[in-house]
N, C-alpha and C positions, 0 to 999 in steps of 0.2 A: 575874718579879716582877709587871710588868704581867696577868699570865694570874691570878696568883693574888689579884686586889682586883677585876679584872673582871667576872669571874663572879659572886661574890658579889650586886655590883653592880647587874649587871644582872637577877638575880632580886627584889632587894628593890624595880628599877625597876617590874615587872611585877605584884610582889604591888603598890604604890603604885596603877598604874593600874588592877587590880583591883576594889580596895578603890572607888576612885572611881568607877570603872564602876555598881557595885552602891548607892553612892549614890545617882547619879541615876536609879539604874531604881526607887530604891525612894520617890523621891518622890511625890508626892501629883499628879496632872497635874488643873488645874483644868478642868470641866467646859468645852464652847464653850457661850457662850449661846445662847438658839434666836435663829433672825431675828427672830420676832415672837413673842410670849406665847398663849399658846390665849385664844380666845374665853372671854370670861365673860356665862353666859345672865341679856338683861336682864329678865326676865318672874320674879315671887317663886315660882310655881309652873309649873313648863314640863316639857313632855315634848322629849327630845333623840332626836336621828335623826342617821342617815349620809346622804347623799342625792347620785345619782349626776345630774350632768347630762345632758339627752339635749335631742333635737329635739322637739318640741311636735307633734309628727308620730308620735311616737317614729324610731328610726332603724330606715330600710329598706335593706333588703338588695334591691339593682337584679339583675337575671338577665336571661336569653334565652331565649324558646321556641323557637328555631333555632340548631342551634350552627353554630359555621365560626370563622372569621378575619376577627379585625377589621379591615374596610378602613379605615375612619374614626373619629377619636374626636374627636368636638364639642367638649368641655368638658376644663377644667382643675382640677387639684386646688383648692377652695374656689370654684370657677365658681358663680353665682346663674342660676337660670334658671325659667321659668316653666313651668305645666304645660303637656306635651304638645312643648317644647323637642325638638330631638334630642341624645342622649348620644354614641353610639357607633354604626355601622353593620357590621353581616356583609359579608363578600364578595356582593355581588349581582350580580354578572355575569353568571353561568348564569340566574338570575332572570330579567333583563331579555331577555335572551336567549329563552327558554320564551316572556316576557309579544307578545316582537313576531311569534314566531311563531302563537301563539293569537288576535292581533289578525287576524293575515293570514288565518285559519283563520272567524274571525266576518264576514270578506270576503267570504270564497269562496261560507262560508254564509248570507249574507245575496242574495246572484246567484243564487244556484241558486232561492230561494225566491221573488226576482221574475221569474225565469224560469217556475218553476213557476204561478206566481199569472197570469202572461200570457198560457199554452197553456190554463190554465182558464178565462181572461178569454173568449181568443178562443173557443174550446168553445162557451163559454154564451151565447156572440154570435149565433153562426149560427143564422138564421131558420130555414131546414129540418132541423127534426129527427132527418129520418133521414138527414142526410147522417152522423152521428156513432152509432155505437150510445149506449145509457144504459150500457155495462161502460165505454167507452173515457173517456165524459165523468167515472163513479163512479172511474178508475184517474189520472186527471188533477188529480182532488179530492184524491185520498190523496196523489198527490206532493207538493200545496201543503202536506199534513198533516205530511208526514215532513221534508219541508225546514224546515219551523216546528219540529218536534220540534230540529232538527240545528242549526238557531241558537241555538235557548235552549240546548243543549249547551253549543254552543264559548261562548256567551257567559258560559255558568257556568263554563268551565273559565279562560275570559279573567278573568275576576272571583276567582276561588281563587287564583291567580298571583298577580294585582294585590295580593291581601293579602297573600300572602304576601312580597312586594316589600315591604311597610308593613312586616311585621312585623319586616323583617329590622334596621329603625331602631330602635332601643330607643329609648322618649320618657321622659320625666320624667313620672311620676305627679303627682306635686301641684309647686305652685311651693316652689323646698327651691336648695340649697347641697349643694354635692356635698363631702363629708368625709372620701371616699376614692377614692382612681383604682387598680382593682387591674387595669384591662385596659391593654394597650399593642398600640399599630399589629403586625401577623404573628401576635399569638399568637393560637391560639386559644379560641376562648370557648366552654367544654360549657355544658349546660344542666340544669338540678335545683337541689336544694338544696347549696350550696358552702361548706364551713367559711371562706374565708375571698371574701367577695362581690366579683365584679363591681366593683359601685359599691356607696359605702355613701350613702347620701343623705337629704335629713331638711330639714324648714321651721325653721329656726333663730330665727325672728321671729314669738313672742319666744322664750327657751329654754327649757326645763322642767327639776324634780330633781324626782328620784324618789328618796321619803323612807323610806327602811325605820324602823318602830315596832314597838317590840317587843309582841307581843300580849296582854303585860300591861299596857301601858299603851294600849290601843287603843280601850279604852273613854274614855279621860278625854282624846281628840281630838276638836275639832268642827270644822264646817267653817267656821264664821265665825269662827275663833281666829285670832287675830293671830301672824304667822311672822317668821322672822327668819334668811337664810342667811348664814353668812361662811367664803369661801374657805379650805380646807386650806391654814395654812402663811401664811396672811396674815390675821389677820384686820380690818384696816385696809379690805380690801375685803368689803365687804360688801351687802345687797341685802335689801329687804322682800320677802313672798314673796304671790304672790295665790294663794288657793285654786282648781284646778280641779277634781279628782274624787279619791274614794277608789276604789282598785283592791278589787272585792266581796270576790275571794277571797285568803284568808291563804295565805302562802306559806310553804314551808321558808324559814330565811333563807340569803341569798350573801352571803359574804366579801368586803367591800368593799377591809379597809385591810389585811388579811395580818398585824394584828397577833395573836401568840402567846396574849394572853389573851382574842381574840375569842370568842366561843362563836358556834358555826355550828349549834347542834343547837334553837335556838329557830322559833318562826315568828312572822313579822312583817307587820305592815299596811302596804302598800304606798299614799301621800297623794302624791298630783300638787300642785304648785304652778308656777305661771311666777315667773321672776324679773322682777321690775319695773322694775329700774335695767339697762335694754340698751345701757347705755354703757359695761361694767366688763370687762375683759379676763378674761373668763369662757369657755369654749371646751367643744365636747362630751366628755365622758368625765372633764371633772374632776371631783372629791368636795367636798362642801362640808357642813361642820354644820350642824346644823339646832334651832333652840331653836322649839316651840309653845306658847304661852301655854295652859297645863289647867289643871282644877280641880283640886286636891289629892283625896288618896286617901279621906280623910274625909268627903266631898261625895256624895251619893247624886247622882247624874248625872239631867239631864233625859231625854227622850226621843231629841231630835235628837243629844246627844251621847254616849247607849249606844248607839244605830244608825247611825251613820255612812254 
């Protein structure tokens, strides 16, 4: 009796939850709102750009003209330091090594050449002349010659060490902030060009974006336009922008945001700006929009701002 209201039952339980199931999948799910609403450009006429931030330096890629193992590393990720700083050091032991031998070596050869210069002294001292032939005094000359040769040798070979001892410290090109640490104490460090660097390093003060424009509108940018950047994703932060240079040459354009309807097949005018507010939690590599005050399309353009 029970077997036979069960079953029933428990299918109609199932079509129930079902049917419920399929309600809520087919509800509507309201959007999430963004954090912040996109930027609105405050200029009546403006030309828009992506613009990627970088160092005022642009960012360098740090290397080694010696490769080896790093015995020492100076600096820390985000370390400041001034030019000519030391970064990191090679192994230099065998260096130092070579340099105190070739020191010993500018010794030797420094004795032998007041040695030599003292048998010519005495030579050219003695009043009778014939107690010496003119070959033995001429062969006493050439010694002083060839030991003067054999100093400035070892002393060029003592000074080619010693650089290369310098070399073996990587220093800081300009005064910059180190933005990335790709070396660690043991390993070792080749030398060339590296997909991913060394150190990456760069003058941060103040920042710079690099503004890609699309080259239709690259006419209608001047360089006295008034800018305006505000952060990806916030635009509560935001920043006036100073003009520094336009990049001469137009470029393919690069894909900044990875969005699907970007178009990548245009070319674009590359305009430096620094940000002016260096107090904004702004960092290298982010993106920020970028609004330029232009003249509308209808404006026959002056000179300074068809030539950029």
């Amino acid at each position: 009796m029970v077997r036979k209201y069960l079953l029933p039952l428990l299918a109609m339980l199932g079509v129930g939850i079902g049917i419920y199931a399929a309600m809520l999948s087919a509800r509507a799910v309201p959007p999430t709102p963004p954090v912040s609403d996109a930027p609105q450009p405050p200029y009546e006429t403006f030309v828009a750009g992506a613009g990627l931030v970088e160092a005022n330096t642009e960012n360098i890629a740090i290397g080694t003209q010696i490769a080896g193992i790093a015995s020492k590393i100076w600096v820390t990720i985000g370390s400041r330091v001034k030019q000519g700083d030391p970064l990191f050091t090679i192994d230099d032991r065998a260096t130092i090594a070579a340099l105190s031998t070739l020191q010993a070596a500018v010794q030797v050869a420094a004795a032998q050449l007041a040695n030599a210069a003292n048998e010519l002294a005495l030579a050219e001292s003695i009043p009778d002349k014939r107690a010496l032939s003119v070959e033995i005094i001429d062969q006493r000359r050439y010694a002083v010659q060839i030991a003067e040769a054999q100093l400035a040798q070892a002393r060029a070979q003592r000074d080619a060490t010693a650089t290369d001892l310098e070399r073996l410290t990587v220093r800081a090109p300009v005064d910059g902030q180190v933005l990335q640490l790709k070396v660690h104490l043991g390993e070792f460090a080749p030398t060339g060009v590296l997909q991913t660097p060394l150190i990456l390093f760069g003058n941060v003060e103040p920042l710079n974006v690099r503004v890609d424009v699309d080259e239709n509108d690259a006419w209608r940018v001047s360089a006295n336009a008034p800018a305006i950047g505000y952060l990806r994703g916030n635009k509560a932060i935001h920043t006036p922008l100073k003009f520094v240079r336009f990049e001469p040459d137009v470029i393919p354009k690069v894909s900044l945001t990875g969005d699907p309807t970007e178009r990548i097949d245009t070319r674009v005018l590359q305009v430096i700006y620094h940000l002016e507010d260096v107090n904004l939690p702004i960092f290298v590599g982010q993106q920020i929009d970028v609004y330029i005050q232009a003249i509308g399309h209808n404006v026959t353009p002056t000179t300074n701002q068809a030539k950029p």
